[in-house]
C-alpha positions as CSV (number, residue, x, y, z in Angstrom):
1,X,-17.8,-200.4,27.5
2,X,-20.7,-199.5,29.9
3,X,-19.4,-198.6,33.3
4,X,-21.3,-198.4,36.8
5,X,-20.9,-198.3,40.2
6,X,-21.4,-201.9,42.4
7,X,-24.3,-199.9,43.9
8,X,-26.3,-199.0,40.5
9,X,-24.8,-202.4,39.4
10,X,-26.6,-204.0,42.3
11,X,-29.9,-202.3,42.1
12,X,-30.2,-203.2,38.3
13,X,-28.7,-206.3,37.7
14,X,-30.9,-208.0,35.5
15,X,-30.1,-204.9,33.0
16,X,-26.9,-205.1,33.3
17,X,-26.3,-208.8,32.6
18,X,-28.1,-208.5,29.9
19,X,-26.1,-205.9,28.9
20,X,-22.9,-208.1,29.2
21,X,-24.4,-210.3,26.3
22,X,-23.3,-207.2,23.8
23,X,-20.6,-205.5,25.8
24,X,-18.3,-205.5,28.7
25,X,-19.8,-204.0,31.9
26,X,-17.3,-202.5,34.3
27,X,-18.5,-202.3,37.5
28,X,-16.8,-199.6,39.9
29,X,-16.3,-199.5,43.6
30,X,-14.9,-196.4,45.2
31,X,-14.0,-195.0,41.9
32,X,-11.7,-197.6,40.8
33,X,-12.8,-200.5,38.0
34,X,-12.9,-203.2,40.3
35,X,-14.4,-205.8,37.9
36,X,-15.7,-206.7,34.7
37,X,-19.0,-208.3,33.6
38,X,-18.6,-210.2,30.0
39,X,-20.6,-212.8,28.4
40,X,-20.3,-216.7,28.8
41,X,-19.3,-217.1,25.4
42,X,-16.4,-214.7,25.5
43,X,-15.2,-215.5,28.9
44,X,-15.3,-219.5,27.4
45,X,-13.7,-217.8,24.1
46,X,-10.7,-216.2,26.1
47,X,-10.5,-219.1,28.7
48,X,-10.3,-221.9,26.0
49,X,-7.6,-219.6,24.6
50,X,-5.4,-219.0,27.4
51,X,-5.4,-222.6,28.8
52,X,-4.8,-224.3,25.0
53,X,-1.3,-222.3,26.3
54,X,-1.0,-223.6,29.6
55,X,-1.1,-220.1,30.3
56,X,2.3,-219.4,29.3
57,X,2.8,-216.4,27.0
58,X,4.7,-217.4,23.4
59,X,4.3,-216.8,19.7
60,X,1.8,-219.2,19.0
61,X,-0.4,-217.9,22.0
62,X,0.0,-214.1,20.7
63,X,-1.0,-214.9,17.1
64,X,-3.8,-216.7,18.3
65,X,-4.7,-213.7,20.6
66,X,-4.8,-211.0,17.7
67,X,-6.6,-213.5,15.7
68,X,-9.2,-214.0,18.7
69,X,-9.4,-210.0,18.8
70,X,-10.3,-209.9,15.5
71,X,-12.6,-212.5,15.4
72,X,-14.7,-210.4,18.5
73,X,-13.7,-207.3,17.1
74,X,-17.0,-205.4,17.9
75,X,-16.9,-206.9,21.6
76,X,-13.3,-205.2,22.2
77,X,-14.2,-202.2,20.2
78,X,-16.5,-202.0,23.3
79,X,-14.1,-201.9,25.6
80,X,-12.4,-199.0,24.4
81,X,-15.2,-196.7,24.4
C-alpha cells in the first residue's frame, strides 16, 4: 500500500486515484493514517459484504470475509506492504 501525505495527496490527485484502482492509498495527516483511498469496486465488494450481515459480526459473515480476502488477494497483499 502506497502512502502520502494529505498535502502530496492534494497536489497530485489525479495520480493517486488512479493509483487506488490497483492498490490502497493511505493518505497521512500529521503523521498519523488518517484515511484510505480504495477503488469503487472493492469499497462496493466489502460494503455489499458487510451489509448482507446487517453489519453484525457471526460465522457466516467471517467465512464470507476470508473468502472475500482471497478472492482480492493481490489488493490486500497491498496493504501489507
Amino acid at each position: 500500500m502506497k502512502t502520502v501525505t494529505a498535502s502530496l495527496f492534494q497536489k497530485n490527485f489525479g495520480q493517486f486515484k488512479e493509483l487506488a484502482q490497483r492498490e490502497p492509498v493511505a493518505i497521512t495527516s500529521n503523521g498519523r493514517e488518517s484515511v484510505v483511498l480504495i477503488s469503487a469496486s472493492e469499497y462496493a465488494a466489502l460494503s455489499k459484504l458487510r451489509f448482507a450481515y446487517g453489519a453484525e459480526v457471526n460465522e457466516d459473515f467471517e467465512q464470507d470475509l476470508a473468502e472475500h480476502f482471497d478472492a482480492h488477494r493481490e489488493v490486500h497483499d497491498g496493504l501489507s506492504k
